[in-house]
N, C-alpha and C positions, 0 to 999 in steps of 0.2 A: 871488299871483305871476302875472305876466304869461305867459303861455306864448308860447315862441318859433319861431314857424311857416316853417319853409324851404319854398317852393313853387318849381318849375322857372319858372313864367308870372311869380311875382311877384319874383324875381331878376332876370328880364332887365327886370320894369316899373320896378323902381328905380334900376336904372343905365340904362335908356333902350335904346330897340333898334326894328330896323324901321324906322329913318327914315335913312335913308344922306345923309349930306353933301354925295356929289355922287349926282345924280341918275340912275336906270337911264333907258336906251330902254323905251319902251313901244309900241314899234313895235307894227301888226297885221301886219308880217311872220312867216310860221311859220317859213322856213329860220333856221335857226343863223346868228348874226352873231356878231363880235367884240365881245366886252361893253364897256362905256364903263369908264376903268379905275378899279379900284376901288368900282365902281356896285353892288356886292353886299357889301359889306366882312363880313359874317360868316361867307363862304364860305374855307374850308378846302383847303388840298392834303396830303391823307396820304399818306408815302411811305415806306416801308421800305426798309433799307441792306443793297446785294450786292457785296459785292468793296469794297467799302469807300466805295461809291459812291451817292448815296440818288436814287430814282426813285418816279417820281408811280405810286399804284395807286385810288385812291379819292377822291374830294370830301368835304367833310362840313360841317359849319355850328356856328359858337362860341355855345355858349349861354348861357354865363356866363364870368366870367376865366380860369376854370380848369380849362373844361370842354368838349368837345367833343362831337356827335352825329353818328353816320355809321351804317352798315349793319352789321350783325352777320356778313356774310358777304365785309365786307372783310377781315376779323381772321384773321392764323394766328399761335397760339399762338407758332411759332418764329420766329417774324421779331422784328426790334426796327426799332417804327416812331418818325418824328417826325412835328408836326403843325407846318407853315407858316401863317403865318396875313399878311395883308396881299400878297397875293400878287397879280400880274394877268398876267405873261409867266415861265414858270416856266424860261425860260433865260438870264432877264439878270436881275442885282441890283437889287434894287429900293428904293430910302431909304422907310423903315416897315415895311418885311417883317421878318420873323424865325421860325428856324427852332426850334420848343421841345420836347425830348422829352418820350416820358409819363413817370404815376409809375403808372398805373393803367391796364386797359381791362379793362373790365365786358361782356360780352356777357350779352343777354337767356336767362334759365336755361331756358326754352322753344325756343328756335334749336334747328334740327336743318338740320343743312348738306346732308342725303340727303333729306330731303322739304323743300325751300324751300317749299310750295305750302301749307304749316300755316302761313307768317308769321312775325312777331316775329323779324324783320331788323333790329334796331335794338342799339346797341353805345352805348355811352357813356366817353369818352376823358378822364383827370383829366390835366390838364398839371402835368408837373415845376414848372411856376411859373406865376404870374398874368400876363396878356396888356398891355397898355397901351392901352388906350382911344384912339382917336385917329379921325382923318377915315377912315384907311385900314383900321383894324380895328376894327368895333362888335359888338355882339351880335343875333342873332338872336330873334324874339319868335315864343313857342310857341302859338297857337291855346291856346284855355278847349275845356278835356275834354269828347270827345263832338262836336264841332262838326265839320260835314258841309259840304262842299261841296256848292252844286245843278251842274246839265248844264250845262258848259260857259263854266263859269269858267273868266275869262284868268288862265292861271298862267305863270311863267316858269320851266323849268330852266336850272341852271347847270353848269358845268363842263367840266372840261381833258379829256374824252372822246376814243374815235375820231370822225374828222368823218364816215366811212362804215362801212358795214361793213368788217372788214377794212383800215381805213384807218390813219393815224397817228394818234397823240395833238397833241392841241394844242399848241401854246405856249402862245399867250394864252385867257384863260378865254373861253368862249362860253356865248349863251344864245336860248333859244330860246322862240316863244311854243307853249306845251301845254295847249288848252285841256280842262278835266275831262272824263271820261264816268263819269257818277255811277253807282252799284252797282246800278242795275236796267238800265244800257245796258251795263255792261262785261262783266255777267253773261248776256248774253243767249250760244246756244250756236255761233252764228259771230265772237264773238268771242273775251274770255276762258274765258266758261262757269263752271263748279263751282270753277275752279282760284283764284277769285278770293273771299276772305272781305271781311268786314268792318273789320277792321281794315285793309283796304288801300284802297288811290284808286289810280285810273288818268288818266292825262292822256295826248294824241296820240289815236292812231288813223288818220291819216288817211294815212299813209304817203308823205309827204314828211319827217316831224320825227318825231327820238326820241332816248330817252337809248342810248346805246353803251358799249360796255368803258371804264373811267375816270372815268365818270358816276356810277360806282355811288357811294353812301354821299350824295350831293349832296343841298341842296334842289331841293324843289318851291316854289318864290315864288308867294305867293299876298296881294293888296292888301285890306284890307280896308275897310267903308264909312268909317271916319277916316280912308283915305291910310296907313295904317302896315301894312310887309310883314310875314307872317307865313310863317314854314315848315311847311306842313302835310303835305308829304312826304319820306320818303329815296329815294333811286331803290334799286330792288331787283332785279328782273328783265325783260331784252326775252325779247322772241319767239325759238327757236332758229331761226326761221325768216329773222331778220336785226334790223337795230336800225331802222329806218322800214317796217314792213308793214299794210297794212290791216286795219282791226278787231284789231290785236294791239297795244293803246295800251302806251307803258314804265307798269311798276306799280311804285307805293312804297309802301311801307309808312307809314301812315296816324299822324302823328306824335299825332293828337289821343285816340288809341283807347289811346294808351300811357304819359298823364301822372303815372298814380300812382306808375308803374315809375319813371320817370326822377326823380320826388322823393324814392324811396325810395333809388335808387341814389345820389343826392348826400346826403343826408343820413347817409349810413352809411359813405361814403368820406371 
């Protein structure tokens, strides 16, 4: 008998991912721009329902039909969320979008929400139903396990964030260019220091650009040498010190450091 192998990397290699239809900016601009629309189609708006009303709380990235990845410390147990996917102005209707609730959400059994600084901020979302492929919604393609970013790779964040500290949330999706500071620069101790493992990556620093409240759960876009994006981050925590400070890059959690997890959680769900 043939054995039947479910892999997170080789789900999204079958149905195709990381090559968006219409094409992102790659500007060398660092400030936040308005994203070209549609230009990230695997990106995600998560929103949970109050008063009967649903509003955006996190980003996150579809990485197969029926599946979703965002931040483990977007998730509270009492809420009921839904996951938007084709989105790019989160206050006007958009033809391709669609709003689909969960059936599932899997938080990492290591997540501890009183020490964030141990990691494994990573949550995994099974949609109520399958997504539909299209220009405006693809999937996202996982980095091969263990793959390290070097100093200062251009990566792009995404997301419906504050534009400042303290600021609003977006409307339309923005993105920004964050380029890496690999674990022996983010670890030095005027920047992040001890607070920063291995399983994470840091992008920014330089305190103009960063992820903000609303960011969270989002990718980190990162190109790799064939032209095809890969999500090698979720955004997890800024600085309390504000969302753009020096030496205090936004960290995500390291999606490469976590591929066994996430085929284990799809294959058991």
């Amino acid at each position: 008998m043939i054995p039947i192998v479910l892999a997170s990397v080789l789900i999204a290699s079958v149905l195709g991912c990381g090559t968006p239809a219409i094409e992102p900016l790659t500007s060398r601009v660092v400030n936040g721009v308005d994203a070209k629309p549609h230009s990230w189609p695997w990106q995600i708006s998560l929103q949970y329902e109050r008063n009967g009303a649903w509003r955006h709380t996190c980003g996150g990235s579809l990485i197969a039909a029926n599946w979703v990845m965002t931040a483990a410390h977007c998730i509270n147990e009492r809420l009921k969320y839904r996951v938007h996917v084709g989105k790019h102005n989160l206050v006007e209707l958009e033809a391709g979008s669609k709003a689909i609730l969960t059936d599932k959400i899997i938080v990492h059994r290591q997540w501890n929400p009183v020490l964030v600084a141990i990691g494994n901020d990573i949550a995994l979302i099974k949609l109520s139903e399958s997504v539909t492929l299209s220009d405006h919604v693809q999937l996202a393609c996982i980095p091969a396990a263990e793959t390290l970013l070097s100093n200062l790779s251009s990566c792009y964040i995404t997301g419906w964030g504050r534009l400042s500290t303290g600021g609003s949330i977006a409307d339309k999706l923005q993105q920004a260019l964050m380029p890496v500071a690999d674990h022996e620069t983010c670890t030095q101790s005027d920047w992040w220091g001890v607070a920063i493992r291995r399983s994470m990556v840091c992008a920014g620093g330089d305190g103009v650009v960063g992820g903000c409240n609303g960011d969270s759960g989002g990718p980190l876009n990162c190109q790799n040498s064939e032209g095809t994006w890969e999500v090698h981050g979720i955004a997890s925590f800024v600085s309390g010190l504000g969302c753009n400070f020096v030496k205090k890059p936004t960290v995500f959690t390291r999606v490469s450091a976590f591929n066994d997890w996430i085929d284990e959680v799809m294959m058991s769900n």
